[in-house]
C-alpha positions in Angstrom: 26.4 -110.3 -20.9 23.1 -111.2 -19.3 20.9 -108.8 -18.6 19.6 -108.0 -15.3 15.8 -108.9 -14.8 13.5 -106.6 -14.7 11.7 -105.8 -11.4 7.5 -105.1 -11.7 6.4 -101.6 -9.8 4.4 -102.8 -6.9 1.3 -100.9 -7.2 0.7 -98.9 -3.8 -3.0 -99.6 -2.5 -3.8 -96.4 -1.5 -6.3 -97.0 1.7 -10.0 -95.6 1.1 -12.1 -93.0 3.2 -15.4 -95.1 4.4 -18.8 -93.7 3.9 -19.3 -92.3 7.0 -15.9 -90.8 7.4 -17.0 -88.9 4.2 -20.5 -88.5 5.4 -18.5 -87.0 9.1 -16.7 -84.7 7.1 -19.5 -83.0 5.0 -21.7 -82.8 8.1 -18.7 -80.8 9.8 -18.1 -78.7 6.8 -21.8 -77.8 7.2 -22.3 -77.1 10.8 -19.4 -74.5 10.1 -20.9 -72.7 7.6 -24.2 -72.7 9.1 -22.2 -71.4 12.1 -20.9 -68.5 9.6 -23.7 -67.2 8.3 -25.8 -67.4 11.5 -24.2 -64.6 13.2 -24.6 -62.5 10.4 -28.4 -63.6 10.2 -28.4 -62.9 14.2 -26.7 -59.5 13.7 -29.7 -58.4 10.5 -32.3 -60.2 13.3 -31.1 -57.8 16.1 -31.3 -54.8 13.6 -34.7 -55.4 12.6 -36.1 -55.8 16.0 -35.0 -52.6 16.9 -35.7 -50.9 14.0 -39.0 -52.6 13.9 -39.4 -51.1 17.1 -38.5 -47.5 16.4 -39.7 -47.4 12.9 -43.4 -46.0 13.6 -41.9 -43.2 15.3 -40.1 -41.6 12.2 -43.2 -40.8 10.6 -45.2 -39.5 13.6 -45.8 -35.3 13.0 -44.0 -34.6 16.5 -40.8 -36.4 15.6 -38.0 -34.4 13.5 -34.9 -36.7 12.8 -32.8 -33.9 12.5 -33.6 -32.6 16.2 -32.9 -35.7 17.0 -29.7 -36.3 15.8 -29.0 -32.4 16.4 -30.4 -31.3 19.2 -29.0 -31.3 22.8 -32.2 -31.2 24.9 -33.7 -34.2 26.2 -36.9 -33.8 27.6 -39.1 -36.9 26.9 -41.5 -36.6 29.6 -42.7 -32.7 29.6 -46.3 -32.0 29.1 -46.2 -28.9 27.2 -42.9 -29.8 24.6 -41.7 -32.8 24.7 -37.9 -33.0 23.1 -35.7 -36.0 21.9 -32.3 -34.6 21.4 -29.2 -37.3 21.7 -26.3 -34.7 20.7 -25.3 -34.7 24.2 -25.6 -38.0 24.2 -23.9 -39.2 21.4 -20.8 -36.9 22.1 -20.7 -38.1 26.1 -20.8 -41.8 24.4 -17.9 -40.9 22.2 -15.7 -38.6 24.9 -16.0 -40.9 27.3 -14.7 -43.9 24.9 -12.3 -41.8 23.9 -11.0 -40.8 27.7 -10.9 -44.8 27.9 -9.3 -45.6 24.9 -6.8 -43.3 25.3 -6.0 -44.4 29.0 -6.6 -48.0 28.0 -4.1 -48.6 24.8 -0.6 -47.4 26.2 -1.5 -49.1 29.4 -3.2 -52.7 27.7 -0.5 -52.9 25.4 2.5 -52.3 27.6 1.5 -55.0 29.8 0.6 -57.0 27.1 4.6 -56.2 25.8 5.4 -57.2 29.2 3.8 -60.0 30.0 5.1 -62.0 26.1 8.5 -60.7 26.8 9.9 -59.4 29.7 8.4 -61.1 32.7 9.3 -64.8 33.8 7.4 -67.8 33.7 6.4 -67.8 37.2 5.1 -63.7 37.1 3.7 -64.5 33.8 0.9 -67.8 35.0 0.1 -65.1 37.8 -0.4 -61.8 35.7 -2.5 -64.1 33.7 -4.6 -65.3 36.6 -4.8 -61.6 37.5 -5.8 -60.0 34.0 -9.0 -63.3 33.7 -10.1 -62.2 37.0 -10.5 -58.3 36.4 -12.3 -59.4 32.8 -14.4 -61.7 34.7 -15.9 -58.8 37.0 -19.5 -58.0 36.5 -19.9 -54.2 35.0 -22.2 -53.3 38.1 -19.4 -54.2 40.3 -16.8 -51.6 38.5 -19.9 -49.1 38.5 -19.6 -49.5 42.5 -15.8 -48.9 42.5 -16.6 -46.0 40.0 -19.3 -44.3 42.7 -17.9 -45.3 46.7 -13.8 -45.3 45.1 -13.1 -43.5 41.7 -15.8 -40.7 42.9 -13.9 -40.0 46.3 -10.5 -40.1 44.8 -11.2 -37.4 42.2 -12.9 -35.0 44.7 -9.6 -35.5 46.9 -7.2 -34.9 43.7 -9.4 -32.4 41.5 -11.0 -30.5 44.3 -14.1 -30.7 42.6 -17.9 -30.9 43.6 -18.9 -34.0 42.0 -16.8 -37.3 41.7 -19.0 -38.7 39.4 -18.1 -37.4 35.9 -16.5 -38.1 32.1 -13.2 -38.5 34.2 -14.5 -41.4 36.8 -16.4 -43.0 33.4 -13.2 -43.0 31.3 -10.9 -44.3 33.8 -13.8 -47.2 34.6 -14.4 -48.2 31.4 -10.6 -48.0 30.6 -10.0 -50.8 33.3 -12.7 -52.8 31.8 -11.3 -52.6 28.3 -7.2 -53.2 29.6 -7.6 -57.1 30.3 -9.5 -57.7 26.9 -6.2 -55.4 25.1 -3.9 -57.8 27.4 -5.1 -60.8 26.3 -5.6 -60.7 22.8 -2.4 -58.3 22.6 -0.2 -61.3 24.2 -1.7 -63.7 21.9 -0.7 -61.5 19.0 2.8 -61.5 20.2 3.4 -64.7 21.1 1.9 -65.9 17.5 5.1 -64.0 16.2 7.8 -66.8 15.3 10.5 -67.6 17.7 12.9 -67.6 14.8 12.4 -63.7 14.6 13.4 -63.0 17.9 16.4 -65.4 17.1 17.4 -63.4 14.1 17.2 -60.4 16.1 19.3 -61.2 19.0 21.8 -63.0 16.8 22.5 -59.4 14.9 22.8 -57.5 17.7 19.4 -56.2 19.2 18.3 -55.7 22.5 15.5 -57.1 24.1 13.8 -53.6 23.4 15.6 -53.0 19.8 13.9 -56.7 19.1 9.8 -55.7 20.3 10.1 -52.3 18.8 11.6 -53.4 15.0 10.5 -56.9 14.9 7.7 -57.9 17.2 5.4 -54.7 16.7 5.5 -54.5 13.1 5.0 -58.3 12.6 1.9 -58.2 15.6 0.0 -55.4 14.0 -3.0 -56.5 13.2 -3.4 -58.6 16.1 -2.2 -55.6 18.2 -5.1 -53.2 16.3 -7.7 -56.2 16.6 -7.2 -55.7 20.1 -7.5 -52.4 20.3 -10.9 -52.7 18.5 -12.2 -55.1 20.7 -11.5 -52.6 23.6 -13.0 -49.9 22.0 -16.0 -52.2 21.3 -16.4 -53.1 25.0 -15.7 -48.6 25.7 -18.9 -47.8 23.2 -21.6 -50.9 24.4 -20.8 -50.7 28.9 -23.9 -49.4 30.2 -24.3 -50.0 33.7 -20.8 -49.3 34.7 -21.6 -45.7 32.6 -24.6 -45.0 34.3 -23.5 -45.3 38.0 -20.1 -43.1 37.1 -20.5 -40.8 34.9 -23.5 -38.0 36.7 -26.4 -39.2 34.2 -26.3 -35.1 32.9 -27.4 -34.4 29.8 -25.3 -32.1 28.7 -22.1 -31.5 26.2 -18.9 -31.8 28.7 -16.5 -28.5 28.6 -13.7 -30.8 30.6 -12.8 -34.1 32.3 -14.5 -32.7 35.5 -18.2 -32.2 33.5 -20.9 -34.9 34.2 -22.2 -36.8 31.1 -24.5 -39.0 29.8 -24.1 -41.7 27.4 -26.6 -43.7 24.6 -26.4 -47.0 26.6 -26.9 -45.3 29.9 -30.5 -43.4 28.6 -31.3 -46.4 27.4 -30.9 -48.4 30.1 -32.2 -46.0 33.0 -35.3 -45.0 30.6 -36.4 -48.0 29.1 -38.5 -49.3 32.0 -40.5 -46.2 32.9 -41.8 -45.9 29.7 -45.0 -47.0 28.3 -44.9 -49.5 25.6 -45.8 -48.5 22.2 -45.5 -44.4 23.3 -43.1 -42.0 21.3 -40.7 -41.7 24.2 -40.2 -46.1 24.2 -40.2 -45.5 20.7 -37.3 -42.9 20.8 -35.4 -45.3 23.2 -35.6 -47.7 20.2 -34.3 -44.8 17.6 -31.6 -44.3 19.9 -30.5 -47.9 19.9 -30.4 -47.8 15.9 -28.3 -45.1 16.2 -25.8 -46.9 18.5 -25.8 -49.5 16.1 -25.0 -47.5 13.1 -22.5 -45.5 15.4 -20.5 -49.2 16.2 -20.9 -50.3 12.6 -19.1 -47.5 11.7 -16.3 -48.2 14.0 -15.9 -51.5 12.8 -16.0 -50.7 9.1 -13.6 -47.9 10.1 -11.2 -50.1 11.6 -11.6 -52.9 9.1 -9.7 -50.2 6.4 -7.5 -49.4 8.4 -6.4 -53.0 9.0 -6.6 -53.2 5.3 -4.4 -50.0 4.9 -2.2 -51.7 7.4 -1.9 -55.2 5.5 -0.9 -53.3 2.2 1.8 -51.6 3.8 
C-alpha cells in the first residue's frame, strides 16, 4: 500500500498592529485615566478652596464649632451678639429632601416602570421628549412655579397663611429630581435582557408578575443609582429652595412651617458680606459642612449598593 503524502501546515501570517496604531491606543488608554483621576483631583480642589476659605475662622475666639453645628439661631449681622447656628438649617436641608425624595421615588420610578414596559412606542418617543424637557428647565424657573403656582395652590388646599413653605419646597424639588429617576430608571430596565422577560412570559407570568419578580430584582442597582442621583440633585437646588420654601430660620413642626436650607443661606448671604469677615467666613464653614453632609450620602448609599450586590 502506498502511503498517502503528507501535507505541510501552512503557517498563518498573523497581520501586525503598526506603530502608530500602538502609539493611538496608549495615548487613548492615557487620556482615560487622566480623565479618572481628574475628577477626583477636581473634587480635593473644590474642598480645599472652600476649606481654605473657612479655615481661619475656626480658630477665631468668637467662633464655637459646636454652636455652630448645634445651635438654631442665626444672627450673623447683630451688633451686640452675633450667632452662627445652622441646626435649623441643616434639618430644613434634610426635611425638605426628604419631603422630595419621598414624593419623588414612587412617582420617578413608576413612570420609569411605565415608560420600559407598558406604554407603546409611539407614547414612549413622546414621554421621552416630555421627561428631557422638564430636566432641561432652569431651577429659577421651578422657583417661579413654586412662588406665583405651588404657593397659591397650597393656601387654596391647606387654608394656610403662607404658600411658601417645606411643603411648596418638597413638591418643587421633587419635580426636579422625577425626570433624572425617569431616565436613569428606564435605562436600568431596559439594560435587563430580553431573554428574561421571555422566560417569564413563557412560564406563565403577567406583564406585572414579570417587572415585580424579574425586572426589579435584576434593575436594582441601576434602580438605587437613580435614586441617588435624585437625592443628589434634592440636597445641592438652591435657587429653586430659596424662592419656595419662606427663607425662615427655624426647625419646621409640619409640612405647613417655612424653612431654610444650607444652599439657600448660602446663596442669599454670600453677596452682602464683606470679604475676609467672620460672617463670609461662616458662609464658607457652612459649605464644608454641605460637603461632608453629601459625602456622607454617597458613602451611605455606596454600602448599601454593596449590601445590595451581596445579596
Amino acid at each position: 500500500m502506498s502511503e498517502k503524502p503528507t501535507v505541510a501546515p501552512v503557517a498563518v501570517k498573523r497581520p501586525t498592529r503598526s506603530h502608530w496604531a500602538v502609539l493611538g491606543e496608549r495615548v487613548i488608554e492615557t487620556v482615560i485615566r487622566v480623565s479618572g483621576v481628574s475628577a477626583v483631583i477636581f473634587v480635593a480642589a473644590i474642598f480645599f478652596f472652600i476649606f481654605r476659605e473657612a479655615a481661619p475662622v475656626l480658630w477665631s475666639k468668637d467662633f464655637h464649632i459646636f454652636e455652630f453645628l448645634f445651635s438654631t439661631e442665626w444672627y450673623p449681622t447683630s451688633v451686640s451678639n452675633v450667632r452662627y447656628g445652622t441646626l435649623a438649617l441643616t434639618v430644613g436641608t434634610l426635611s425638605v429632601t426628604a419631603v422630595a425624595i419621598a414624593l419623588a421615588i414612587p412617582f420617578g420610578l413608576g413612570a420609569a416602570i411605565f415608560v420600559s414596559e407598558f406604554c407603546s412606542a409611539r407614547a414612549k418617543e413622546t414621554l421621552k421628549i416630555v421627561i428631557e424637557l422638564l430636566a432641561a428647565i432652569p431651577s429659577v424657573v421651578w422657583g417661579f412655579v413654586g412662588l406665583t403656582v405651588m404657593s397659591k395652590l397650597i393656601v387654596a388646599l391647606t387654608g394656610t397663611a403662607v404658600g411658601v413653605n417645606l411643603l411648596n419646597g418638597g413638591v418643587i424639588l421633587a419635580l426636579m429630581s422625577v425626570p433624572i429617576i425617569v431616565s436613569i430608571g428606564e435605562d436600568a430596565l431596559k439594560a435587563v435582557p430580553d431573554s428574561h422577560r421571555e422566560a417569564a412570559l413563557a412560564l406563565g407570568a403577567t406583564r406585572w408578575q414579570t417587572v415585580y419578580r424579574v425586572l426589579l430584582p435584576s434593575a436594582k442597582n441601576g434602580l438605587l443609582a437613580a435614586v441617588l442621583l435624585g437625592v443628589g440633585r434634592a440636597v445641592g437646588e438652591t435657587m429653586a429652595v430659596l424662592m419656595a420654601t419662606g427663607h425662615a430660620v427655624q426647625i419646621p413642626e409640619g409640612l405647613l412651617n417655612s424653612v431654610r436650607t444650607l444652599t439657600a443661606n448660602v446663596a442669599a448671604e454670600l453677596g452682602e458680606a464683606p470679604a475676609g469677615s467672620s460672617h463670609y467666613r461662616v458662609l464658607f464653614l457652612t459649605g464644608v459642612l454641605l460637603f461632608w453632609i453629601t459625602l456622607a450620602v454617597n458613602v451611605t448609599a455606596d454600602l448599601v449598593v454593596r449590601g445590595v450586590r451581596k445579596r
